[in-house]
C-alpha positions in Angstrom: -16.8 14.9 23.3 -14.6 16.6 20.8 -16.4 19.8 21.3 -15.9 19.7 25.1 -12.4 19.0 25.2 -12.4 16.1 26.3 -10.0 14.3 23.9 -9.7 11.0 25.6 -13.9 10.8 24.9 -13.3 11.7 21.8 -10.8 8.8 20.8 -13.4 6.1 22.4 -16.7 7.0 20.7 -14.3 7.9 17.2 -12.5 4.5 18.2 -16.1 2.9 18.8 -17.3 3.7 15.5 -14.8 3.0 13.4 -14.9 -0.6 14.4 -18.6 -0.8 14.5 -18.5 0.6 10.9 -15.9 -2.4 10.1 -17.8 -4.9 12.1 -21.3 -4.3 10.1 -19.4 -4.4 6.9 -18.4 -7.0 7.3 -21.8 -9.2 7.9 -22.4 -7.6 3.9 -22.7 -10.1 1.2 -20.0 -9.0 -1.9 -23.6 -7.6 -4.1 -24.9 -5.3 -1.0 -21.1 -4.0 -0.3 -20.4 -2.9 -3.8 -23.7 -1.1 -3.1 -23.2 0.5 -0.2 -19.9 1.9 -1.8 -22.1 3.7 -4.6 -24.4 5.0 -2.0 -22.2 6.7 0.1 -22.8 10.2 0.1 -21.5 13.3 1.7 -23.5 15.1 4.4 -24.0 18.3 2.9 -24.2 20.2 6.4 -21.0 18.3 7.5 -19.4 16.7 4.5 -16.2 14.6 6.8 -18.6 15.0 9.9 -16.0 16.6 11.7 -13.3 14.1 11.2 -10.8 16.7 10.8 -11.7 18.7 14.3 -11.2 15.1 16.3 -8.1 14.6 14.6 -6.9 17.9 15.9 -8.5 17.7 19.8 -6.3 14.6 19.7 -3.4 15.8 18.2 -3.6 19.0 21.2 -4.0 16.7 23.2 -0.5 14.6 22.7 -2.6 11.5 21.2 -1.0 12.1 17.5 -0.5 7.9 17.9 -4.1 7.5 18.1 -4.9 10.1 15.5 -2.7 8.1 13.1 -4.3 5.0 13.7 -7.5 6.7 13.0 -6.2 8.6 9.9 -5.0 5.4 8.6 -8.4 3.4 9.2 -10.7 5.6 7.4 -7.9 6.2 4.3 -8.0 2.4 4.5 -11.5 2.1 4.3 -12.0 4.5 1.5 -9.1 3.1 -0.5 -11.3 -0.7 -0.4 -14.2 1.1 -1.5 -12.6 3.0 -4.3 -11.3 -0.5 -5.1 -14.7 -1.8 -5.0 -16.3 1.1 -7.4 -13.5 0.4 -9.9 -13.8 -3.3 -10.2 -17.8 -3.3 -10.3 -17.5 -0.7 -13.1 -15.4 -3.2 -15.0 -16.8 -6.5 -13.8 -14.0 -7.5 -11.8 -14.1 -9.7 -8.6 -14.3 -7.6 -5.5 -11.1 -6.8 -3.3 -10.0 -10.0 -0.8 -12.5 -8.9 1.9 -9.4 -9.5 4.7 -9.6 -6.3 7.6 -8.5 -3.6 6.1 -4.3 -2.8 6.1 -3.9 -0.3 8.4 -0.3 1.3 8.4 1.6 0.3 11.4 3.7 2.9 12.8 6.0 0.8 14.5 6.6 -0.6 10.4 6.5 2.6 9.0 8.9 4.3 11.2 11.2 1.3 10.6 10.6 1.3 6.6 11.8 5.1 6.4 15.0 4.3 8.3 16.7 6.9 8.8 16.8 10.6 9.7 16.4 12.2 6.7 13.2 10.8 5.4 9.5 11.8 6.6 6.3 10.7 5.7 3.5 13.7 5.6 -0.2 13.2 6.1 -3.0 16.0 6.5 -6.1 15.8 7.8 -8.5 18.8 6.5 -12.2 19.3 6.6 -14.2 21.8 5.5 -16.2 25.0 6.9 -13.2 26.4 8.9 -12.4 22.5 10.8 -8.5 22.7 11.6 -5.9 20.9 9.4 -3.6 18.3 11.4 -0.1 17.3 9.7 1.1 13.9 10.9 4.5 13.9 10.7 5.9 10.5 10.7 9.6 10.0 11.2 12.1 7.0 11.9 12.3 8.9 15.6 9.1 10.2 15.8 5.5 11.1 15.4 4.4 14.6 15.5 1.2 16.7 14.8 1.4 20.0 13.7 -1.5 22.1 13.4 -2.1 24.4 10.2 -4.7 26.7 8.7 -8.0 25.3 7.7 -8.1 24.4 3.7 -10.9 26.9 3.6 -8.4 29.8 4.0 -6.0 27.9 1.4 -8.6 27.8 -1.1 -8.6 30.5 -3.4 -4.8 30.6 -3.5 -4.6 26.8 -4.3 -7.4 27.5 -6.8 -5.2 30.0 -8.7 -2.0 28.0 -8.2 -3.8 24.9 -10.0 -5.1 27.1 -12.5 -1.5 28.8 -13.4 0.2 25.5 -13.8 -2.4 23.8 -15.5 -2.3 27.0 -18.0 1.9 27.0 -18.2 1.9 30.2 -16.2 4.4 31.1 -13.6 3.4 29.9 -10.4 6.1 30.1 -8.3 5.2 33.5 -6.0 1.9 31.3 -5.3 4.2 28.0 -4.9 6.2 29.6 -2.0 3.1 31.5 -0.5 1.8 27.7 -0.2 4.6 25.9 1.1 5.2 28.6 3.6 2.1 27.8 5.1 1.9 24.2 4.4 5.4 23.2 4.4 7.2 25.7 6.6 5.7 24.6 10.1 6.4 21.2 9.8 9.8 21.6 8.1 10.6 24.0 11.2 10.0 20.9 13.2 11.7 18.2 11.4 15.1 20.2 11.3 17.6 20.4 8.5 18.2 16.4 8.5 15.0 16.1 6.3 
């Protein structure tokens, strides 16, 4: 649906399985959950299956609410299972197995209060897929698109490897934030 456009399509089947994911983890016993959380693999032809891309046709398509519930599902969902690889490393109980915290917007907008505070998230995939900002403020929600990570990459590689090595990285620091940082900033206004 993504690929056609059709944005509203896009949300329902993304919408669909999302809670059919949550629904058949949920009928897991704790032993074959902690499994499942080891198994999960990348698909090496589509390693986020084109998360990223339906986060942006929404986002185009003035649904940056539903992308953000979304967003926040799947980091939710990956957060519990990070949880659960940690504690079955160490023996631990599993997690509480309540629904998964999603952020609500409505609480989140509230929680930063006032103008002058944001909250960023990006959405990035890989093999050219867009990159989405969603720009959370007390006032609003926006998405802003940016360049794919894959035409970030080599200058992020070198800016890790310059400041991991004490060297001067600040030509590649403002090369980055200019096109990471400037778009949104452009948008948020000099309050933020």
């Amino acid at each position: 649906a993504a690929r056609r456009g059709d944005a509203a399509g896009a949300e329902r089947l993304l919408r669909e399985a999302t809670d059919s994911l949550a629904a058949a983890r949920a009928r897991l016993d704790e032993p074959a959950l902690r499994l499942m959380a080891f198994q999960i693999r990348d698909d090496e032809a589509d390693p986020d299956l084109g998360f990223a891309s339906i986060i942006a046709v929404l986002a185009a398509d003035g649904r940056a609410a539903a992308a953000f519930r979304l967003v926040e599902a799947r980091r939710a969902r990956e957060l519990f299972d990070q949880m659960l690889r940690a504690r079955a490393l160490t023996g631990a109980p599993a997690p509480a197995r309540t629904p998964w915290n999603v952020a609500d917007l409505d609480a989140l907008r509230a929680a930063l209060g006032t103008r002058s505070s944001a909250l960023i998230l990006f959405v990035t995939g890989q093999g050219g897929e867009p990159t989405t900002a969603l720009v959370v403020s007390a006032d609003r929600l926006e998405a802003v698109p940016l360049p794919p990570i894959d035409t970030l990459r080599p200058r992020l590689g070198a800016f890790l490897e310059l400041v991991e090595s004490g060297g001067n990285a600040d030509g590649l620091a403002r090369d980055l934030g200019a096109a990471l940082l400037d778009p949104i900033l452009a948008r948020l206004g000099v309050t933020v």
